[in-house]
C-alpha positions as CSV (number, residue, x, y, z in Angstrom):
1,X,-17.8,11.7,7.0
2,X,-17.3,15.0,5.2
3,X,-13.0,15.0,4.8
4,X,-11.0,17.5,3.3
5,X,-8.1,14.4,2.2
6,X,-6.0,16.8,-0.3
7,X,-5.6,19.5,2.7
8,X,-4.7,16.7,5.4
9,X,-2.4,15.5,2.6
10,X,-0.2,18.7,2.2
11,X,-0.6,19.0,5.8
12,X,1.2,15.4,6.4
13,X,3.5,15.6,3.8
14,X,5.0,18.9,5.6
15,X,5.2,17.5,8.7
16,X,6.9,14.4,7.4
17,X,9.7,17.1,5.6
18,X,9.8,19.2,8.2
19,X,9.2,17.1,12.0
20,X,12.0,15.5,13.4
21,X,9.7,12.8,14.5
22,X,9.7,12.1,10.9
23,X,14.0,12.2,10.3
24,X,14.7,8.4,10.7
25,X,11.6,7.7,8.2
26,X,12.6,10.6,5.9
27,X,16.1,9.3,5.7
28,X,15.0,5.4,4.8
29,X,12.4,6.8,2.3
30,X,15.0,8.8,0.5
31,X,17.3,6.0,0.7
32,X,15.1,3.1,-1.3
33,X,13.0,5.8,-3.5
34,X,16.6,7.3,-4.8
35,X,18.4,3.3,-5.5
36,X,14.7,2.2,-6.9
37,X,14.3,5.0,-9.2
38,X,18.2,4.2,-10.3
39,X,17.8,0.7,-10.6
40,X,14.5,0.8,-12.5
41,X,13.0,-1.3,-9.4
42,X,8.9,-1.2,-9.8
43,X,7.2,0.1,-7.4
44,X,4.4,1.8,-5.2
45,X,3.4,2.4,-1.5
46,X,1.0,0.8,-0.2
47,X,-1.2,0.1,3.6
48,X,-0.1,2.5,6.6
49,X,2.2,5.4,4.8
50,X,0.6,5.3,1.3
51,X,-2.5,6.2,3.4
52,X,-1.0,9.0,5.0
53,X,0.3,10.3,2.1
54,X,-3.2,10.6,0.5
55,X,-4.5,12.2,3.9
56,X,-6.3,9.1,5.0
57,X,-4.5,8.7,8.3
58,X,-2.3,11.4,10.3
59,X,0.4,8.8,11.3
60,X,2.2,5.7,10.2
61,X,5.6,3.5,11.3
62,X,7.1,1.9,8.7
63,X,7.0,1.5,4.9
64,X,5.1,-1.3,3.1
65,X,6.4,-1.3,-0.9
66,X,4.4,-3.3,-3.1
67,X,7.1,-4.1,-6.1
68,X,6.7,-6.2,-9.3
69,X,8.1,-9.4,-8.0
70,X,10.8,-9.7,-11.2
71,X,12.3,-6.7,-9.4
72,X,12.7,-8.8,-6.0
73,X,16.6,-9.8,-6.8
74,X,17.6,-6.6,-7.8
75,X,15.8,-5.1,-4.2
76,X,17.5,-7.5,-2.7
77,X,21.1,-6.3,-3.9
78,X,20.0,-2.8,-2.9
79,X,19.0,-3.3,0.2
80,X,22.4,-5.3,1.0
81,X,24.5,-2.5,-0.1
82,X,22.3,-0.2,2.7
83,X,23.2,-3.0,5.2
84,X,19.5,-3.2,5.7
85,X,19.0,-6.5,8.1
86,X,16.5,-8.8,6.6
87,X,14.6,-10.2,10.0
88,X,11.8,-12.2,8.2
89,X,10.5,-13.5,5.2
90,X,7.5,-16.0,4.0
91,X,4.3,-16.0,5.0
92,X,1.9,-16.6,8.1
93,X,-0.9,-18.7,6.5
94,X,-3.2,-15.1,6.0
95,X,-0.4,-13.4,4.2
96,X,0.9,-15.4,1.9
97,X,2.4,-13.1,-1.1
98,X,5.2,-14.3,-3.7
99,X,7.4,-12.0,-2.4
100,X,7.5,-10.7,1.5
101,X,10.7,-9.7,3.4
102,X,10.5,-7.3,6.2
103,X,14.1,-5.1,6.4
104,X,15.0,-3.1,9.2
105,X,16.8,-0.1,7.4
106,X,18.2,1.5,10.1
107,X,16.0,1.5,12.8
108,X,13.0,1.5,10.1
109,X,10.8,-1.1,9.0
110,X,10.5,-2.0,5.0
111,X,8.4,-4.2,4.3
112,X,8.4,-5.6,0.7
113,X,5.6,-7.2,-0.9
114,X,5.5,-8.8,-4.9
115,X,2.2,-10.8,-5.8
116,X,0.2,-9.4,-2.5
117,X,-2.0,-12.7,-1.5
118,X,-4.6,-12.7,1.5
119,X,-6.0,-16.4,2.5
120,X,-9.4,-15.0,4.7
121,X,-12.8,-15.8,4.5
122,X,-12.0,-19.4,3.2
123,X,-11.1,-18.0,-0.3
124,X,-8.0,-15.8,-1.4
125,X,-7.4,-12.4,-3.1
126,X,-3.8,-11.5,-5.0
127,X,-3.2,-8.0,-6.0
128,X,0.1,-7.8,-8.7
129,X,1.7,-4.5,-9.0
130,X,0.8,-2.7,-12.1
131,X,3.1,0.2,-13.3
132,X,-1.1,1.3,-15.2
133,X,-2.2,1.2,-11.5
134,X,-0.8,3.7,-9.8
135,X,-1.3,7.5,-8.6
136,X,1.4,9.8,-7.7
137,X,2.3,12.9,-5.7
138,X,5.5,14.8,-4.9
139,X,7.1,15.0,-2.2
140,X,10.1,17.7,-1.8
141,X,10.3,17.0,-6.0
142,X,10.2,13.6,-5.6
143,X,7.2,11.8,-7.7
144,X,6.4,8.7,-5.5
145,X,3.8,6.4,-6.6
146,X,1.0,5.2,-4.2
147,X,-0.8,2.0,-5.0
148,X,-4.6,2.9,-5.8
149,X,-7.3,3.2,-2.9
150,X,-9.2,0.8,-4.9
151,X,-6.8,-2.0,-4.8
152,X,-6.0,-0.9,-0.6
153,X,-10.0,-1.3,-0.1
154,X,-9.7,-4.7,-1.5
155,X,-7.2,-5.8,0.8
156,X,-7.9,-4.1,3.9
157,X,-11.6,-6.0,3.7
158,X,-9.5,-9.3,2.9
159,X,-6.9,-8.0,6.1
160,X,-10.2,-7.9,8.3
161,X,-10.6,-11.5,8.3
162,X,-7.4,-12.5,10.1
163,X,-7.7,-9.0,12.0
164,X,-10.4,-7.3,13.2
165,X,-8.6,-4.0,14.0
166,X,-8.0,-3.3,9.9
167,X,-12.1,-3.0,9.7
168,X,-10.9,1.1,10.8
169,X,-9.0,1.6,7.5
170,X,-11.3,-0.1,5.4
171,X,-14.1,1.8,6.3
172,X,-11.5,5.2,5.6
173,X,-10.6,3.8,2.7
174,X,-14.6,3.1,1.6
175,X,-15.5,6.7,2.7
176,X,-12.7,7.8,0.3
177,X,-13.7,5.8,-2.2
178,X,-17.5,7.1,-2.3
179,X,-16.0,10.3,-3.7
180,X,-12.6,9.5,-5.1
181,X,-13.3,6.4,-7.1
182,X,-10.5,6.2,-10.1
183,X,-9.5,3.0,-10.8
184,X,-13.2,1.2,-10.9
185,X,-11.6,-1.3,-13.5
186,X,-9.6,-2.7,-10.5
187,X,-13.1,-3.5,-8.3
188,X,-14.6,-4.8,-10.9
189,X,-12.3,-6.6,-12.4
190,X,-12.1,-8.4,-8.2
191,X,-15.5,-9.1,-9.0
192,X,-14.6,-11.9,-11.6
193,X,-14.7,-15.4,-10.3
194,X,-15.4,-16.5,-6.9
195,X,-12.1,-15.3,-5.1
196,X,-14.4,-12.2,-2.7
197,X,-16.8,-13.2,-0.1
198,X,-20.0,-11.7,-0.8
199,X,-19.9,-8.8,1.8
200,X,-17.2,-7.3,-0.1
201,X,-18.8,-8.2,-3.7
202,X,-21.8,-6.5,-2.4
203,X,-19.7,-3.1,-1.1
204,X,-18.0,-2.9,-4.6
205,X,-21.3,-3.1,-6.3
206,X,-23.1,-0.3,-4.6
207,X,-19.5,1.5,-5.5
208,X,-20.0,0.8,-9.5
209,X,-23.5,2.0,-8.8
210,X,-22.6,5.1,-7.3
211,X,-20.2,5.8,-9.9
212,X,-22.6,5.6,-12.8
């Protein structure tokens, strides 16, 4: 697939400024960016919107904000004084992070993530947030960090065991990959122990290989 990702990025980013498709979503991102920045909250984007953000994807719903779990209290307080309504936390026996709790702010989904775990394939895979981890890119002068493709590819192939339909954004996410590979420390450091099924050990090693 021959992409042009940083031109469909720009292109995204100024529809999500400028569309009023996009008001409700802008309005909740500014919200929690602006009270996490201020409260020191650690964080990055991650799944549907970090993807269109990097020109992976021309749409997403809602926000999924991966955080470093000592930071869930303090989320928590913020997301109270927003009124956000917390509808559901815990897990569902695939997704089973340390921290989940899905907000409406407004009328948009948040959902927040600490310690991301997927139980697939009979094995599990945890991704922690890492503030060494992360890319960025600006958005109307804000500098919002996106969690790495590397780490998405990871958990999108784990995501396909308990649903099929998330095979689409791995395979995005691989293409991307094959010529945007930054963080290769993060698939090969997956690759110690037994905690991947070998389908994915196997993708990640003709990754490494490529990247030589």
């Amino acid at each position: 697939m021959l992409y042009d990702y940083n031109y469909q990025a720009k292109e995204n980013i100024r529809c999500f400024l400028t569309d009023t498709e996009y008001l409700e979503r802008r309005l909740a991102f500014k919200t929690f960016y602006e009270e996490f920045q201020k409260n020191n909250v650690r964080f990055g984007l991650i799944c549907s919107s970090s993807l269109f953000f990097m020109g992976l994807v021309d749409d997403f719903h809602d926000f999924d904000v991966l955080i470093d779990s000592r930071d869930a209290e303090e989320v928590k307080n913020i997301m109270a004084k927003h009124n956000a309504k917390l509808v559901e936390t815990g897990g569902n026996g695939f997704c089973e992070s340390d921290v989940y709790m899905h907000y409406q702010l407004d009328r948009v989904d948040v959902d927040i993530l600490g310690g991301f775990k997927l139980l697939t394939y009979g094995t599990s895979y945890q991704y922690n947030f890492s503030s060494t981890e992360l890319n960025y890119i600006d958005i109307d002068g804000y500098k919002v960090p996106l969690i790495p493709a590397e780490a998405q590819y990871l958990l999108y192939s784990m995501m396909e065991g308990w649903q099929a339909k998330r095979r689409y954004k791995r395979l995005l996410l691989e293409d991307f990959l094959l010529r945007n590979l930054k963080y290769p420390n993060i698939l090969r450091n997956a690759m110690i122990g037994d905690y991947l099924p070998n389908w994915i050990r196997g993708n990640i090693s003709t990754m490494i290989f490529l990247d030589k």
